[in-house]
C-alpha positions as CSV (number, residue, x, y, z in Angstrom):
1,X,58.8,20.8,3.0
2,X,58.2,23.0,-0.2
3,X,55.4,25.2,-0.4
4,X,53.3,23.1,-3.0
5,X,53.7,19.5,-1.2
6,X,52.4,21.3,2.3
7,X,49.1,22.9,0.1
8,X,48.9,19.4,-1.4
9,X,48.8,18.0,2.2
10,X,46.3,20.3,3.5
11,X,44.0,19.9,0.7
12,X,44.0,16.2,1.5
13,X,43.2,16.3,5.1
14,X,40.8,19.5,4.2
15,X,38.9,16.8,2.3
16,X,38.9,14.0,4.3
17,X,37.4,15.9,7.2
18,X,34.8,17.4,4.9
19,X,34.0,13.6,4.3
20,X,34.2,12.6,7.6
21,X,31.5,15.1,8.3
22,X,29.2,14.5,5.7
23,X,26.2,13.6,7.2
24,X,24.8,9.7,6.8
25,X,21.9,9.3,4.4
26,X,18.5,9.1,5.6
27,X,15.8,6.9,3.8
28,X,12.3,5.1,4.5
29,X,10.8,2.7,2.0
30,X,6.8,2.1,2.3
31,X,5.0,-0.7,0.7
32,X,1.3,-1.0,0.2
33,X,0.9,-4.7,-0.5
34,X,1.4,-6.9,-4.0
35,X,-0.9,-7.9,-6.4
36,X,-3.5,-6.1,-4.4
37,X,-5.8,-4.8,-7.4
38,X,-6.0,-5.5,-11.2
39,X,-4.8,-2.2,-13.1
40,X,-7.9,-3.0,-15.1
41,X,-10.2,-2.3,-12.1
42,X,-7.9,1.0,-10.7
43,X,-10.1,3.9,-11.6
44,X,-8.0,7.8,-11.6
45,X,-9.9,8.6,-8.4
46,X,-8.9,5.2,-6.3
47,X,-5.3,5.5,-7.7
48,X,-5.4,9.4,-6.6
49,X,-6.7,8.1,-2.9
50,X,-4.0,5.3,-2.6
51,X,-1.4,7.5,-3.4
52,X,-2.6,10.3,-0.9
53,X,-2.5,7.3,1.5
54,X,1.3,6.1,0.4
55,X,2.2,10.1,0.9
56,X,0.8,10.4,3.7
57,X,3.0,7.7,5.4
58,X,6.0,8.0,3.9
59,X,6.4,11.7,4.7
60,X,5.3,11.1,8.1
61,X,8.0,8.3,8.6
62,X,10.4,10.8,6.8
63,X,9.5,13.6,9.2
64,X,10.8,11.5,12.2
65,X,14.4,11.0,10.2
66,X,14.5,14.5,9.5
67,X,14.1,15.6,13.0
68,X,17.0,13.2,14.1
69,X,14.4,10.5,15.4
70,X,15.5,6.8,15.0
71,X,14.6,4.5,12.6
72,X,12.2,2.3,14.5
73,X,10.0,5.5,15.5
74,X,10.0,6.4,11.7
75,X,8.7,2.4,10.4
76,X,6.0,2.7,13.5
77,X,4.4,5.5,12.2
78,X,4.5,5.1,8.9
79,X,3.1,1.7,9.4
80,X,1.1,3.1,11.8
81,X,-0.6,5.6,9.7
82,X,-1.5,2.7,6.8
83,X,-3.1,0.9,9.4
84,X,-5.4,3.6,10.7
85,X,-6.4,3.9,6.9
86,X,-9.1,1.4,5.8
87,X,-7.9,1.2,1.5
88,X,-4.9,-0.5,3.3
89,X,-5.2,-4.7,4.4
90,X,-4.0,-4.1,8.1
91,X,-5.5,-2.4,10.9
92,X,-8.8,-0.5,10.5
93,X,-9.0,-1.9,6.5
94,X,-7.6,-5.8,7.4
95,X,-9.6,-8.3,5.1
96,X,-12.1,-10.5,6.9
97,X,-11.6,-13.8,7.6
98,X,-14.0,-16.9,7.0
99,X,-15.9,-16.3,10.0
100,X,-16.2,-12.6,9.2
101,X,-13.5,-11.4,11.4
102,X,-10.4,-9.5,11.0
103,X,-7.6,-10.8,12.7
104,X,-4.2,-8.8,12.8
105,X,-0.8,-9.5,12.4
106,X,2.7,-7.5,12.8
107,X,5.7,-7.5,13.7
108,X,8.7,-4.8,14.3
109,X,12.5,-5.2,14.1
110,X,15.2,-2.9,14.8
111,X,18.2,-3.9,13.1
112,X,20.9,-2.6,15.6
113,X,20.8,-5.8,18.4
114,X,19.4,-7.0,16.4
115,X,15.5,-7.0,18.5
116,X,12.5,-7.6,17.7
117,X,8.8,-8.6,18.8
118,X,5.6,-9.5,16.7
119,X,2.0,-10.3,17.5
120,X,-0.1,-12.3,15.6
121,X,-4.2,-13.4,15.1
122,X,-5.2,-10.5,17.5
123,X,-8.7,-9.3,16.8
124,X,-9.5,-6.2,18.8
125,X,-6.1,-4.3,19.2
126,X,-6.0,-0.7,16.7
127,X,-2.5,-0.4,16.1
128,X,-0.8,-3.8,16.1
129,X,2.9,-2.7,15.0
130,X,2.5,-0.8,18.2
131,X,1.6,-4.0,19.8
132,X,4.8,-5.5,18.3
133,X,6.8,-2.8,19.6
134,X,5.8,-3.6,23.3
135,X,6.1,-7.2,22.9
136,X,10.1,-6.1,22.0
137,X,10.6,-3.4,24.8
138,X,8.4,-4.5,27.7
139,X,8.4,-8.4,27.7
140,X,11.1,-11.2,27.0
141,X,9.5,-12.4,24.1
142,X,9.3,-12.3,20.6
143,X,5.9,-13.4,19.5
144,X,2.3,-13.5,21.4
145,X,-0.3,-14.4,19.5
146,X,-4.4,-14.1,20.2
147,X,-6.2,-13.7,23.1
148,X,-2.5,-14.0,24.9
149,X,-1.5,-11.2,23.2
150,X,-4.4,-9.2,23.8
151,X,-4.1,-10.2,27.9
152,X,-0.7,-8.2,27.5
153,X,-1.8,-5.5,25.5
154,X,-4.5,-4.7,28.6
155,X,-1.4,-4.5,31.0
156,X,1.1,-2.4,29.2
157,X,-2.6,0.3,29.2
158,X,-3.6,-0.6,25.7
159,X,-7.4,-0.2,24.8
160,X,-9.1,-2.8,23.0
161,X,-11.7,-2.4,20.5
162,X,-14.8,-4.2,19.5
163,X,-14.6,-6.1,16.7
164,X,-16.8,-4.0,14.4
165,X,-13.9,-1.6,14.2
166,X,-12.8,-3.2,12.1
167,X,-15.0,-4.3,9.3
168,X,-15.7,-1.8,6.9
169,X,-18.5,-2.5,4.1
170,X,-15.4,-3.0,1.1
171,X,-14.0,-6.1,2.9
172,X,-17.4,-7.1,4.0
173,X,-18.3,-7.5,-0.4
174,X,-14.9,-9.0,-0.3
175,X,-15.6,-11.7,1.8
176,X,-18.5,-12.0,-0.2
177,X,-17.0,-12.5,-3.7
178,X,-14.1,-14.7,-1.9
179,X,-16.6,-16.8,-0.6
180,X,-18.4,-16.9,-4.0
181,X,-15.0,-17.6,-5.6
182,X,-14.7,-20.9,-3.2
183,X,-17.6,-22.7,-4.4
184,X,-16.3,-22.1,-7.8
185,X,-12.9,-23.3,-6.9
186,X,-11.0,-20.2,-6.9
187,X,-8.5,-19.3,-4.5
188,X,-9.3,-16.5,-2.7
189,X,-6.3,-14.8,-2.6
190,X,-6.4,-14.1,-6.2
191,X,-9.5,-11.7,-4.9
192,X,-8.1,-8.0,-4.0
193,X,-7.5,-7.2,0.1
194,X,-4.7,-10.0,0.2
195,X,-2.0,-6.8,0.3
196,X,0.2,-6.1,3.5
197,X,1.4,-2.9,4.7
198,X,5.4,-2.6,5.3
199,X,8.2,0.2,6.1
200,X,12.0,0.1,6.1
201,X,14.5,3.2,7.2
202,X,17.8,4.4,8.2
203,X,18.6,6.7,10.5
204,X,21.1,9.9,10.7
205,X,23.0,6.8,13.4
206,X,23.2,4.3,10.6
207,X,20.6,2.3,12.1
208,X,18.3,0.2,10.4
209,X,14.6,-1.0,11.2
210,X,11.5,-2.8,9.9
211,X,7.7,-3.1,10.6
212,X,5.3,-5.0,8.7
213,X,1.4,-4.9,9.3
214,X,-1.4,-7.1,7.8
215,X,-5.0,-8.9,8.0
216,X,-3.7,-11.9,5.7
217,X,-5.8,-13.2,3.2
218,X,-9.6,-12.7,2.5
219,X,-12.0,-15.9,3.9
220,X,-8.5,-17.2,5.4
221,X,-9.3,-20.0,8.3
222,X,-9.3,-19.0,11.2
223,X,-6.1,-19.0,13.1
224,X,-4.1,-18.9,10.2
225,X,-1.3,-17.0,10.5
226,X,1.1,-15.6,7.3
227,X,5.0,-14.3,7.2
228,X,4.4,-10.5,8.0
229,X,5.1,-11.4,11.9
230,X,7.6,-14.0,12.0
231,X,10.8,-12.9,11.8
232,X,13.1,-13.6,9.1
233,X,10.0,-14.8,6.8
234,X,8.3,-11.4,6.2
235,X,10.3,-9.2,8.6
236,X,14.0,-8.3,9.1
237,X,16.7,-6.2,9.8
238,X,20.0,-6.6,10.9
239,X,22.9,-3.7,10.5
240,X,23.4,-4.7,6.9
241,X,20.2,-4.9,5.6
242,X,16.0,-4.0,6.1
243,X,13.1,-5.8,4.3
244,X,9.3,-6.3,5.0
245,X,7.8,-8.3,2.5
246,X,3.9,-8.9,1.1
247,X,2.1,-11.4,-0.9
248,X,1.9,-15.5,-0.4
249,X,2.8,-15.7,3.0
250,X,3.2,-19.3,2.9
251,X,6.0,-19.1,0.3
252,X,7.7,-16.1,2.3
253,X,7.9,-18.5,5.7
254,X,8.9,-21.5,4.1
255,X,11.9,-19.8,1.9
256,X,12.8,-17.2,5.2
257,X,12.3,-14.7,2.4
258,X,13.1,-11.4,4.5
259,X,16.9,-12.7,6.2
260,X,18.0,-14.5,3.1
261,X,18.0,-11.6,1.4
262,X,19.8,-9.7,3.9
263,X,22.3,-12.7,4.5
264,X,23.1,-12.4,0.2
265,X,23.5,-8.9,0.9
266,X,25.7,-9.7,3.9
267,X,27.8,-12.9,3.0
268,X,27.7,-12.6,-0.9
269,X,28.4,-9.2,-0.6
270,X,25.4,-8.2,-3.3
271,X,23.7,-5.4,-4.1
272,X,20.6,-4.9,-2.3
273,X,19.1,-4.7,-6.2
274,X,20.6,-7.8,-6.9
275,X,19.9,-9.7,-4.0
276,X,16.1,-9.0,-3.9
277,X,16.1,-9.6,-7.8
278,X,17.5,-12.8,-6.7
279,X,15.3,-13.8,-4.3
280,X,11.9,-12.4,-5.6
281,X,12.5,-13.2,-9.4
282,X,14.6,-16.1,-9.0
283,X,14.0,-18.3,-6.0
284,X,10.2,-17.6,-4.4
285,X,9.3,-17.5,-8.3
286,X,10.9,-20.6,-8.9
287,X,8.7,-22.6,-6.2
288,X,5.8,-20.4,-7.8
289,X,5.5,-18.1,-4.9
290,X,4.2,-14.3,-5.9
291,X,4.8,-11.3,-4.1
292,X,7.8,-8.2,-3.4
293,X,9.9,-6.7,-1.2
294,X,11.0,-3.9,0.0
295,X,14.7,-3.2,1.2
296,X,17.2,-0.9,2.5
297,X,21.1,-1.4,3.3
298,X,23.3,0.3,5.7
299,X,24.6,2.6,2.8
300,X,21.1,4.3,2.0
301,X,20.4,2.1,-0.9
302,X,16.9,1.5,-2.0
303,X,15.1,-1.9,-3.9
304,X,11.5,-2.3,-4.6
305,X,10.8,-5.4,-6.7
306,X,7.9,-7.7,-7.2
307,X,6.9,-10.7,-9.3
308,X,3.1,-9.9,-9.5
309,X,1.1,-7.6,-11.1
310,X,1.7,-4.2,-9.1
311,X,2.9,-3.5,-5.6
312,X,2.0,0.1,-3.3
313,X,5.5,1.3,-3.1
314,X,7.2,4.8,-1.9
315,X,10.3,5.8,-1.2
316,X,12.4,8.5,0.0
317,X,15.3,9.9,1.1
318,X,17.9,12.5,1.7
319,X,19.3,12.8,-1.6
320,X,16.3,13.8,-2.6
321,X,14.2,11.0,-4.4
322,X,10.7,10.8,-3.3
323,X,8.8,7.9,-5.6
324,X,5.6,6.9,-5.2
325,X,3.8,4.0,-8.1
326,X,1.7,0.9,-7.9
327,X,2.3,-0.9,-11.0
328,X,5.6,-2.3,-13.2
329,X,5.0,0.8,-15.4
330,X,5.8,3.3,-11.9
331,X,1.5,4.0,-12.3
């Protein structure tokens, strides 16, 4: 063999080991909620605190990746982190419901097994993804919901809360106004605190997860349970695809919003862009539904798209994008 065709040789199997070495991409996506505040009504010093709050867990979700952790420990504390901050609608900040009670919902999902678990309408339990995450490693189930749910949280060592954890004196005036707005004939989910907290990643194994966290919708009745933790509707991920979702939950369950974007993306061989512009701006728009998505593929590919007037959204990953914006404008 002549001198150039062995250097020709070499420098093709030089580069494909260099490629077969280059490391996966690592990425978390955060949402905040949809339609959660008029821009009219965001003063500099609120946007300032929201997007402290976004940074905060995104970077802590990223952290985890960073360090080698998987996926499913990265959308748990990022999820985690918004629900232990009261601007956010889940955990400590979770609108109230008609009686004047917060009652949580979430659900986790990691994408290689696919597995997952969820809780839903549990009223005195801090971190409720974490809830969801025991429901998927320690029991056979998928969902347990209320004072069920709260029976197993006491047996896996979780500590329960009172219930005036919970309220805070913003969703308190909330409830207010949404109760005002009823006997005027206004929906209350127009009102701000109908939001959702949501995170997506992939980790350095190619593995993808999601974890969605909520209180629902201000003055909801009681009971009433939306898409964050049923799987499929607000919460998904498979080895192609990651999405937690936010706004009308009703529209989200009945149009399985979460896995038919994931089965465009897996089937129809879309984009990720394209299948959530599908889905949000097409078909949950077309039965009037409002709301966004986050999502994540297997390839490190990011989409964060809405059809309302701003969704809390951050993103970031190892090529070194770090977003963070609230409104169509990137605000």
């Amino acid at each position: 063999m002549s001198r150039p065709k062995l250097l020709a040789l070499l420098g093709v199997g030089l580069a494909a080991a260099a490629l077969a070495e280059e490391p996966r991409p690592l990425a978390i996506v955060i949402h905040g909620g949809a339609g959660v505040i008029d821009p009219a009504k965001m003063t500099p010093e609120r946007a300032a605190s929201y997007r402290a709050g976004l940074a905060a867990a995104l970077d802590a979700g990223y952290a985890i990746l960073e360090r080698g952790g998987t996926s499913l420990d990265a959308v748990m504390a990022a999820v985690r982190i918004m629900e232990d901050d009261p601007q956010f609608n889940a955990g400590r900040g979770a609108v109230l419901n008609h009686e004047g009670d917060a009652e949580l919902d979430a659900a986790i999902m990691d994408g290689h097994g696919p597995r997952a678990g969820a809780v839903a309408a549990v009223r005195h339990v801090k971190n409720p993804v974490e809830l969801a995450r025991l429901v998927m490693e320690k029991s056979p189930h998928v969902l347990l919901v209320a004072e069920g749910a709260e029976e197993f949280a006491l047996e896996q060592g979780v500590a329960l809360l009172p219930r005036g954890y919970f309220r805070t004196e913003g969703r308190e005036r909330e409830l207010e106004e949404a109760r005002r707005a009823e006997s005027e004939r206004l929906h209350a989910a127009s009102l701000p605190g109908s939001g959702t907290v949501g995170a997506v990643a992939l980790d350095a194994a190619g593995h993808l997860a999601a974890a969605t966290s909520t209180g629902g919708l201000t003055d909801k009745h009681r009971g009433r349970v939306g898409d964050s933790p049923i799987i499929g509707a607000g919460t998904y991920a498979d080895e192609a695809c990651a999405v937690s979702g936010t706004g009308q939950g009703e529209f989200f369950i009945r149009q399985v919003v979460a896995y038919d974007l994931c089965a465009l993306v897996e089937y129809r061989h879309l984009t990720v862009g394209a299948a959530v512009r599908e889905v949000i701006h097409e078909k949950l728009r077309h039965t009037g539904g409002e709301g966004g998505v986050i999502a994540l593929d297997r390839n490190g590919n990011i989409a964060m798209d809405f059809n309302s007037v701003g969704m809390f959204r951050a993103a970031r990953d190892s090529r070194g994008r770090r977003d963070i914006a609230m409104y169509r404008d990137a605000r």
